[in-house]
PDB file of N, CA, C and O in Angstrom:
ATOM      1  N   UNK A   1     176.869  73.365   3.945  1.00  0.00           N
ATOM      2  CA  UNK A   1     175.958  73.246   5.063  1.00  0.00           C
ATOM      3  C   UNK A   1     176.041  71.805   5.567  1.00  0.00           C
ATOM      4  O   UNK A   1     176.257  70.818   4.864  1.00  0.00           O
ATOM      5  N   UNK A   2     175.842  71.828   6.867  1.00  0.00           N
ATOM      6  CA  UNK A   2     176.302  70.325   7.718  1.00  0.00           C
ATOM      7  C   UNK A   2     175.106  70.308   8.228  1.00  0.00           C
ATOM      8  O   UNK A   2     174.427  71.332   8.308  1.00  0.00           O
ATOM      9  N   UNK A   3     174.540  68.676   8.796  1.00  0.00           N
ATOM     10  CA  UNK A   3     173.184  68.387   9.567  1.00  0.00           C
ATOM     11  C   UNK A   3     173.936  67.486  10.458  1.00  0.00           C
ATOM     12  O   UNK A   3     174.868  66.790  10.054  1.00  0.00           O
ATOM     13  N   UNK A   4     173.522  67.509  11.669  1.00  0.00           N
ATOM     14  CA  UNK A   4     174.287  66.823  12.543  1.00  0.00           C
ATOM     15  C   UNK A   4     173.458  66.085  13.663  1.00  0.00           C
ATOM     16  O   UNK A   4     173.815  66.574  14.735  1.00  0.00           O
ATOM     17  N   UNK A   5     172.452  65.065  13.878  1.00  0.00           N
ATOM     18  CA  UNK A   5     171.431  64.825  14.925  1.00  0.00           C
ATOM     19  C   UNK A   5     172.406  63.884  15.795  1.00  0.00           C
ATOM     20  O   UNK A   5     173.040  62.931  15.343  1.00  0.00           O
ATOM     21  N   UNK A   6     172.406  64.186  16.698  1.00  0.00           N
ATOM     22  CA  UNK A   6     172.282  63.353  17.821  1.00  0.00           C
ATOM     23  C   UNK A   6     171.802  62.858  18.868  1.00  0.00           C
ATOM     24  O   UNK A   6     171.687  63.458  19.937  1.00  0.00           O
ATOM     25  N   UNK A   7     171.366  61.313  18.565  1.00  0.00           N
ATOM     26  CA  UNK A   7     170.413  60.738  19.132  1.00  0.00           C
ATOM     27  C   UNK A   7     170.239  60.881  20.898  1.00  0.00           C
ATOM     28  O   UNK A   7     169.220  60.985  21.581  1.00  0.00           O
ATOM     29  N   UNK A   8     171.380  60.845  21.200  1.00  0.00           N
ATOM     30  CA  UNK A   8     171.625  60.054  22.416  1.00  0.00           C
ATOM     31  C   UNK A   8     171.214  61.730  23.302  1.00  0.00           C
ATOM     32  O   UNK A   8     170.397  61.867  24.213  1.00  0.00           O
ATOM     33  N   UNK A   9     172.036  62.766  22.699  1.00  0.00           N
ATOM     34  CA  UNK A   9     171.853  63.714  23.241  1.00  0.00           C
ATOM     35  C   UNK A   9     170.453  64.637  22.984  1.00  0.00           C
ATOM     36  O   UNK A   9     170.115  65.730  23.438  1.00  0.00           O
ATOM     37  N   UNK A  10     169.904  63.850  22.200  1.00  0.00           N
ATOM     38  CA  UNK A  10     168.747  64.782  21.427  1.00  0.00           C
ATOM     39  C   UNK A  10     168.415  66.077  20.787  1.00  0.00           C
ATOM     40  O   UNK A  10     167.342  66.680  20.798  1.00  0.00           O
ATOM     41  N   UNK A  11     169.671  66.422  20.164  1.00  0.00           N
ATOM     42  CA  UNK A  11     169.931  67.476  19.541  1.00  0.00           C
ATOM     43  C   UNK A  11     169.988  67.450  18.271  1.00  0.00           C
ATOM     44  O   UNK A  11     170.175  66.282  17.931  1.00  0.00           O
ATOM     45  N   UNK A  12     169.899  68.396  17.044  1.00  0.00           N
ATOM     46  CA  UNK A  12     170.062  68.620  16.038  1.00  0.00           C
ATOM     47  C   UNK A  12     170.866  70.261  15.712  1.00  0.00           C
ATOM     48  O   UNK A  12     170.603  71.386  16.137  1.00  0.00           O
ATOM     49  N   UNK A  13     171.882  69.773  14.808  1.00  0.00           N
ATOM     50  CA  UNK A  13     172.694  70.820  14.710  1.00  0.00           C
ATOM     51  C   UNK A  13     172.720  71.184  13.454  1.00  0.00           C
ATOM     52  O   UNK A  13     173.115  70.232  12.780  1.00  0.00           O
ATOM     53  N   UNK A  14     172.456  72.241  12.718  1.00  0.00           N
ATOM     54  CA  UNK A  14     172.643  73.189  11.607  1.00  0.00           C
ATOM     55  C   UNK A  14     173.664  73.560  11.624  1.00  0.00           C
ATOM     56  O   UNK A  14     173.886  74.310  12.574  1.00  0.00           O
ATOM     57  N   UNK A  15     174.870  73.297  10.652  1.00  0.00           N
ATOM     58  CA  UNK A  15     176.077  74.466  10.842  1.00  0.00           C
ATOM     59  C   UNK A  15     175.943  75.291   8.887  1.00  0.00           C
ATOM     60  O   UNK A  15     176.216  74.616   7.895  1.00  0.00           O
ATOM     61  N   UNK A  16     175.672  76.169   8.841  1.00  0.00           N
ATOM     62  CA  UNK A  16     175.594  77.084   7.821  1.00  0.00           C
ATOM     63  C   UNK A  16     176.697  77.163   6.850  1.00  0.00           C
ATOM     64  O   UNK A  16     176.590  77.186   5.624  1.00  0.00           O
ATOM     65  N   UNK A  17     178.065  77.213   7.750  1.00  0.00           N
ATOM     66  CA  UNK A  17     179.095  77.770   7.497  1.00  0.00           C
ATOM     67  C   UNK A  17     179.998  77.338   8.305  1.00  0.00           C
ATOM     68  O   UNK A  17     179.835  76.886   9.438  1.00  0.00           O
ATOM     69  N   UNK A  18     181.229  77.517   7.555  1.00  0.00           N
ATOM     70  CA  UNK A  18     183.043  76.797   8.731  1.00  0.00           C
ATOM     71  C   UNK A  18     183.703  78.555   9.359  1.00  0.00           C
ATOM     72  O   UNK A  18     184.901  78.794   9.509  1.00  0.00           O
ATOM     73  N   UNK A  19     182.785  79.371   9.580  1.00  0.00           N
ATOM     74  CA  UNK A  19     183.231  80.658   9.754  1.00  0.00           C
ATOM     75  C   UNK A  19     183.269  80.580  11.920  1.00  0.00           C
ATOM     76  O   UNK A  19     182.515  79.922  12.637  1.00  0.00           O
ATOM     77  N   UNK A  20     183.986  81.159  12.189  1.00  0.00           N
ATOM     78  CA  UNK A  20     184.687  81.026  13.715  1.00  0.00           C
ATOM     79  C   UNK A  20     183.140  81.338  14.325  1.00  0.00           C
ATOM     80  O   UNK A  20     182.445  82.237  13.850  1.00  0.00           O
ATOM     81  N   UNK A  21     182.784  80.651  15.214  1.00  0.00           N
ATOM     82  CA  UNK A  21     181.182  81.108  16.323  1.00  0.00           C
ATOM     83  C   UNK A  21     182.499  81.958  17.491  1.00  0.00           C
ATOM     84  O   UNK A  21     183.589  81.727  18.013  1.00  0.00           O
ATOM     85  N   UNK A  22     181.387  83.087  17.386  1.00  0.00           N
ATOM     86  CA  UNK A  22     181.694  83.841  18.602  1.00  0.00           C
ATOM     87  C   UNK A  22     180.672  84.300  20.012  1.00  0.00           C
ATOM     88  O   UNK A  22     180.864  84.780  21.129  1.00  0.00           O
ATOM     89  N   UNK A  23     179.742  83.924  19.362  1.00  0.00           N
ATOM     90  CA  UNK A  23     179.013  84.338  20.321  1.00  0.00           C
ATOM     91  C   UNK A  23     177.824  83.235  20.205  1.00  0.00           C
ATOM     92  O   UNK A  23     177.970  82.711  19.100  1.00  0.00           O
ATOM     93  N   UNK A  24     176.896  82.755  20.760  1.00  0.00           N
ATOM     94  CA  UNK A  24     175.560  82.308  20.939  1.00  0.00           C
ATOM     95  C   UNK A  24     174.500  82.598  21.779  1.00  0.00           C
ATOM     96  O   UNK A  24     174.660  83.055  22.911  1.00  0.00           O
ATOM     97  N   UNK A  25     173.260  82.318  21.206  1.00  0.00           N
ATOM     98  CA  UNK A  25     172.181  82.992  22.025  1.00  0.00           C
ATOM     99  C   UNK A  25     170.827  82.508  21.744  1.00  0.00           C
ATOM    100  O   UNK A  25     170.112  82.580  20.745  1.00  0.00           O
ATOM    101  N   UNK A  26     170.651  81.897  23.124  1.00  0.00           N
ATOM    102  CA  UNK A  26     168.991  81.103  23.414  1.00  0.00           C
ATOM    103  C   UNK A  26     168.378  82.005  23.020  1.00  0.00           C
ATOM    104  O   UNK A  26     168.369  83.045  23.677  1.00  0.00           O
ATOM    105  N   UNK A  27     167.510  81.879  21.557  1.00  0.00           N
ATOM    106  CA  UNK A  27     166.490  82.910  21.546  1.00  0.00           C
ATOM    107  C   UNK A  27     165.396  82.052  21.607  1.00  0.00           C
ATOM    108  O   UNK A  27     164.507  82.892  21.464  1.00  0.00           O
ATOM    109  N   UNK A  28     164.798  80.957  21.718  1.00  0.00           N
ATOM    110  CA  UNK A  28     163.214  80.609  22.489  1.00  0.00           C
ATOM    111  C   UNK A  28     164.391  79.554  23.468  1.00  0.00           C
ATOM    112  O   UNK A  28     165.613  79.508  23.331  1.00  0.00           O
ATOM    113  N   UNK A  29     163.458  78.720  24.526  1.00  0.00           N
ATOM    114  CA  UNK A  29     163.728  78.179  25.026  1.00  0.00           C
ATOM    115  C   UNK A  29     164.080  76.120  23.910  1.00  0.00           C
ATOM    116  O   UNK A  29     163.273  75.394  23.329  1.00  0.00           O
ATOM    117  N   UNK A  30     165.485  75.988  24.119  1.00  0.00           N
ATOM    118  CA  UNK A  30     165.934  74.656  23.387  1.00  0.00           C
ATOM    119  C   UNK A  30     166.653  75.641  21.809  1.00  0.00           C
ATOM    120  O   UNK A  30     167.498  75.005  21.179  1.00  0.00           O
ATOM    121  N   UNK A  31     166.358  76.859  21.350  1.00  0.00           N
ATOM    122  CA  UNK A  31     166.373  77.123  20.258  1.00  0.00           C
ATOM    123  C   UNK A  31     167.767  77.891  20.534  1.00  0.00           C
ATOM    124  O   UNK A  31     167.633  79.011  21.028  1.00  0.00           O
ATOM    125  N   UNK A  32     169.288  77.386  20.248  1.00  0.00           N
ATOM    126  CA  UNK A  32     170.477  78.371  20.292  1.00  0.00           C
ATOM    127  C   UNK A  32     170.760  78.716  19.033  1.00  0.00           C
ATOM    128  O   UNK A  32     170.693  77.967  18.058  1.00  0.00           O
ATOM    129  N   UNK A  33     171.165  80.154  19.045  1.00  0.00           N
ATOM    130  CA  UNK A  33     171.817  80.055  17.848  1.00  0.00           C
ATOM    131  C   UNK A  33     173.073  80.734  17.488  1.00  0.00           C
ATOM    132  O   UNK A  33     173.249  81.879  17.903  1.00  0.00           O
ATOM    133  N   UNK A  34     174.135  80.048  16.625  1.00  0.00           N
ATOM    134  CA  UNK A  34     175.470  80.505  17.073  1.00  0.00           C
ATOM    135  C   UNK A  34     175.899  81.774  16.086  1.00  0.00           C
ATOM    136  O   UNK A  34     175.649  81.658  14.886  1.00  0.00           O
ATOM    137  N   UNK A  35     176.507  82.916  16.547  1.00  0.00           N
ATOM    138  CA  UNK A  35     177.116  84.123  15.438  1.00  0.00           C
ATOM    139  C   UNK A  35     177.987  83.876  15.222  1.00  0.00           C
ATOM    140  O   UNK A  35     178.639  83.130  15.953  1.00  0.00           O
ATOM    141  N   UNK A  36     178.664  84.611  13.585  1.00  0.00           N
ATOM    142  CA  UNK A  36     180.212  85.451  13.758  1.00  0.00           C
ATOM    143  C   UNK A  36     180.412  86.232  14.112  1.00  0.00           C
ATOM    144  O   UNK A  36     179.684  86.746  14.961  1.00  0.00           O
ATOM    145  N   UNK A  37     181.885  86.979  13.537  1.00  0.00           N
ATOM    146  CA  UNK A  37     181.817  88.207  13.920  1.00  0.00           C
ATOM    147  C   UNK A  37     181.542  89.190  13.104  1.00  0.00           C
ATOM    148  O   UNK A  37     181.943  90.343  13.262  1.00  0.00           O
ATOM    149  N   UNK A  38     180.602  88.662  11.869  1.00  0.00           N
ATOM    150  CA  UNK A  38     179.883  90.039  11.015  1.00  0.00           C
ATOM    151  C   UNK A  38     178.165  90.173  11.636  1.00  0.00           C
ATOM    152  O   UNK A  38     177.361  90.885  11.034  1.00  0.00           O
ATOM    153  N   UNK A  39     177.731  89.325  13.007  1.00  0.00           N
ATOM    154  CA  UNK A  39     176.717  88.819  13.709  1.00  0.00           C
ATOM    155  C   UNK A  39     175.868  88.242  12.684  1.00  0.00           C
ATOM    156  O   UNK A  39     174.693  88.607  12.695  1.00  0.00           O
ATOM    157  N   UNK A  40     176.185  87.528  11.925  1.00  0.00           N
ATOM    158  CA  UNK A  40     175.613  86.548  10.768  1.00  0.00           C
ATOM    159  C   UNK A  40     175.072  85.158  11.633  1.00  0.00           C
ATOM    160  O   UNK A  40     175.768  84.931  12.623  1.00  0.00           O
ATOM    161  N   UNK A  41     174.218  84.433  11.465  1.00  0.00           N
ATOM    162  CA  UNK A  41     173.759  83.449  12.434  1.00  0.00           C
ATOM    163  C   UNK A  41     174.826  82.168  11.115  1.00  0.00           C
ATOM    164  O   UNK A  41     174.676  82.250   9.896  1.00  0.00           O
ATOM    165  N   UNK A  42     175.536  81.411  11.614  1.00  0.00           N
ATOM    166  CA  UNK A  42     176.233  80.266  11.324  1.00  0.00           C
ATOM    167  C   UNK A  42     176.072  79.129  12.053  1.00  0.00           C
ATOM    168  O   UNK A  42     176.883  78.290  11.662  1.00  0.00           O
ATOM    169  N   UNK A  43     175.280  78.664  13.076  1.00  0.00           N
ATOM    170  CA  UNK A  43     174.612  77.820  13.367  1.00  0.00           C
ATOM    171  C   UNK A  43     173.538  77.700  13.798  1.00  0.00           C
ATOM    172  O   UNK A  43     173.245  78.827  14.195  1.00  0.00           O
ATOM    173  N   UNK A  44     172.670  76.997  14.001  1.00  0.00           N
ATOM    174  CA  UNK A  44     171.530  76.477  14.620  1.00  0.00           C
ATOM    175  C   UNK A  44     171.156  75.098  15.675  1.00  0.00           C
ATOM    176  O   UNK A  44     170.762  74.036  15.194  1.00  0.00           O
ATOM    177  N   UNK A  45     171.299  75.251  16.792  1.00  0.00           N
ATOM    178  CA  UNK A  45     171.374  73.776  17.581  1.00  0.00           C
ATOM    179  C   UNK A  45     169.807  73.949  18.138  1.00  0.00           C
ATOM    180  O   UNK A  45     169.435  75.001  18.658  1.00  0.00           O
ATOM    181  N   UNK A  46     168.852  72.685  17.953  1.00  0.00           N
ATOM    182  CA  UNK A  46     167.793  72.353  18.649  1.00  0.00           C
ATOM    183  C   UNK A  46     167.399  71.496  19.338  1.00  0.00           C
ATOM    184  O   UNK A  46     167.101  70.377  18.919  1.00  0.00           O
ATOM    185  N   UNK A  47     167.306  71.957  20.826  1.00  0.00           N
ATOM    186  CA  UNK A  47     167.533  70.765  22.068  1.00  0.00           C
ATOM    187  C   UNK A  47     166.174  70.231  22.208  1.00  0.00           C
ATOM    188  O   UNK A  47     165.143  70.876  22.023  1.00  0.00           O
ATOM    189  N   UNK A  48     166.271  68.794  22.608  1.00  0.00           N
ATOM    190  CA  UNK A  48     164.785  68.167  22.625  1.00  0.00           C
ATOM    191  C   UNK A  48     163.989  67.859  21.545  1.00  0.00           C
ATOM    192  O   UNK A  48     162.778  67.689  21.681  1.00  0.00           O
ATOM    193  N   UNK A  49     164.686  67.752  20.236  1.00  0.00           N
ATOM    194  CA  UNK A  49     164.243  67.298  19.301  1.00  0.00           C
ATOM    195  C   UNK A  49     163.167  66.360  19.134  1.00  0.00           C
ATOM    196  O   UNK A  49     162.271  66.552  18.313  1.00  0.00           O
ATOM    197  N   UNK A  50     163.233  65.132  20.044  1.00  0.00           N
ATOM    198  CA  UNK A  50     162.475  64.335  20.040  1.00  0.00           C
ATOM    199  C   UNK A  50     161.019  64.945  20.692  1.00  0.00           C
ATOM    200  O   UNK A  50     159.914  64.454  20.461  1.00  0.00           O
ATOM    201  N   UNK A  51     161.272  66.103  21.538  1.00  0.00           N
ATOM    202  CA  UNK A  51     159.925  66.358  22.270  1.00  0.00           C
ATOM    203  C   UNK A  51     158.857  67.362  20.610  1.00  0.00           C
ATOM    204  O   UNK A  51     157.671  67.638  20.428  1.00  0.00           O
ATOM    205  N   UNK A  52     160.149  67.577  19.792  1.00  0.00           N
ATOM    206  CA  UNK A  52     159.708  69.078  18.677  1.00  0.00           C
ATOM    207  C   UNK A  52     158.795  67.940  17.570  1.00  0.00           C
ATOM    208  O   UNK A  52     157.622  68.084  17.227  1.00  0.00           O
ATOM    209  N   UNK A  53     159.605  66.963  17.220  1.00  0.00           N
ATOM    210  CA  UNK A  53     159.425  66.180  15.766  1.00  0.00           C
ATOM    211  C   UNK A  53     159.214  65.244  15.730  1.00  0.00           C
ATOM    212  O   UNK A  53     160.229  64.727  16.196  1.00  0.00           O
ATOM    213  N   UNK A  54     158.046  63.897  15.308  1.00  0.00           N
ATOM    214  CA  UNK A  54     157.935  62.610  15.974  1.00  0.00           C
ATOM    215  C   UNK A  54     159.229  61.927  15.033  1.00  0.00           C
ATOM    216  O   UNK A  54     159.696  62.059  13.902  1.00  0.00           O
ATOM    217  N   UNK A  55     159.537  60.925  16.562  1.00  0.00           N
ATOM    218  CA  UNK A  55     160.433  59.994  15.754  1.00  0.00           C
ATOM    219  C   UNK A  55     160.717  59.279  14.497  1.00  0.00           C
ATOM    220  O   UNK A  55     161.763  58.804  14.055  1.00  0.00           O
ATOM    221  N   UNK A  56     159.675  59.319  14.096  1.00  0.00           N
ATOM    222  CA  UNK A  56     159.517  58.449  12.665  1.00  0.00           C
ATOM    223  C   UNK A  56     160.077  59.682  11.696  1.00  0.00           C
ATOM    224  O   UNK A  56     160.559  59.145  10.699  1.00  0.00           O
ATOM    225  N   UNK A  57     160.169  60.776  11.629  1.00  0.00           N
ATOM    226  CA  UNK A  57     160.264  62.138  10.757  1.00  0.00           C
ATOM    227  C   UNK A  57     162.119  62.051  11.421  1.00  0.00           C
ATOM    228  O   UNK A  57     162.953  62.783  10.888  1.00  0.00           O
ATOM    229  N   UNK A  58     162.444  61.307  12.325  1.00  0.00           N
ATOM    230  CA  UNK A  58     164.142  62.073  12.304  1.00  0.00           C
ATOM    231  C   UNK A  58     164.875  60.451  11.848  1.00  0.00           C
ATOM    232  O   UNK A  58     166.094  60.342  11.985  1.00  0.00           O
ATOM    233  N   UNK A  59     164.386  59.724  11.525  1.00  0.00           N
ATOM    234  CA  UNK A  59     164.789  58.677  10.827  1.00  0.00           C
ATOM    235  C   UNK A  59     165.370  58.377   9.762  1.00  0.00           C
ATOM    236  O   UNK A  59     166.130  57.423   9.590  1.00  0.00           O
ATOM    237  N   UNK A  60     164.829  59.695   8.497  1.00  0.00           N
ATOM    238  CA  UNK A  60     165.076  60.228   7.374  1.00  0.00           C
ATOM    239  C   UNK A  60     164.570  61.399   6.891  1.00  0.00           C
ATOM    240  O   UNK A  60     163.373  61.612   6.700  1.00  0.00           O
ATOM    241  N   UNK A  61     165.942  62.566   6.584  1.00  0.00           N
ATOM    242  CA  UNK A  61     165.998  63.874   6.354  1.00  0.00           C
ATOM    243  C   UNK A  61     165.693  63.935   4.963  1.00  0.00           C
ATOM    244  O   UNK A  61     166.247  63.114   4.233  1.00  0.00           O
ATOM    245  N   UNK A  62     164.723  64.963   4.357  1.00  0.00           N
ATOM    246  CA  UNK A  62     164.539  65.224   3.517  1.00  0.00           C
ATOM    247  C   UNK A  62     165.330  66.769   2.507  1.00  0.00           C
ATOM    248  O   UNK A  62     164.578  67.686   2.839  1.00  0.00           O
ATOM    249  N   UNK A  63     166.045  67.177   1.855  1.00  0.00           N
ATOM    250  CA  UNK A  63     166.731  68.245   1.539  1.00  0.00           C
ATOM    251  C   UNK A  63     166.117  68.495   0.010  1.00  0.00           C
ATOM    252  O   UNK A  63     166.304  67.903  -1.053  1.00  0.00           O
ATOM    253  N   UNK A  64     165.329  69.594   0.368  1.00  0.00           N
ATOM    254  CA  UNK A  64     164.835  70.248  -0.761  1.00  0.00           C
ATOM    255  C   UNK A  64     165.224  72.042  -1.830  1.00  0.00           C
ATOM    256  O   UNK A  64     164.929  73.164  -1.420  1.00  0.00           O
ATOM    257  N   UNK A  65     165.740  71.801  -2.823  1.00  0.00           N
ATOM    258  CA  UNK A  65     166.215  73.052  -3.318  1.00  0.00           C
ATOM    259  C   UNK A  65     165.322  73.742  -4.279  1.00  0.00           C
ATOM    260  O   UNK A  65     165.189  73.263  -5.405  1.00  0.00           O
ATOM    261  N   UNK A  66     164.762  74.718  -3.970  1.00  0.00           N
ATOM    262  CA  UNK A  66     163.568  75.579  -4.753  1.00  0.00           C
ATOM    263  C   UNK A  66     164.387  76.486  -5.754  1.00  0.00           C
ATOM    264  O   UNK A  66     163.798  77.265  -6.504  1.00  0.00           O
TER     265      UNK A  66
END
């Protein structure tokens, strides 16, 4: 699994998996999310980050395993 923010563009990217995106699909508004072709979701991109999460919280990611 990959985390990918970018500042400039204000995005944050989830990639799940290195499996081919074939398709994607705005399901709320800023919220895409990318398929394969078993329609498995393998990414996650969230636009406007800065408007979702205060700045001080994208400064440093926290990764927790239950």
């Amino acid at each position: 699994m990959k985390v990918h923010f970018d500042e400039k563009a204000d995005a944050l990217y989830l990639r799940l998996d290195d499996s081919k995106i074939l398709e994607s699909e705005e399901v709320q508004p800023g919220i895409v999310l990318d398929f394969n072709e078993a329609k498995q979701v393998v990414g996650i991109e969230i636009l406007r980050v800065k408007d979702r999460v205060p700045l001080a919280n994208l400064r440093q990611m926290q990764f927790e395993v239950v």
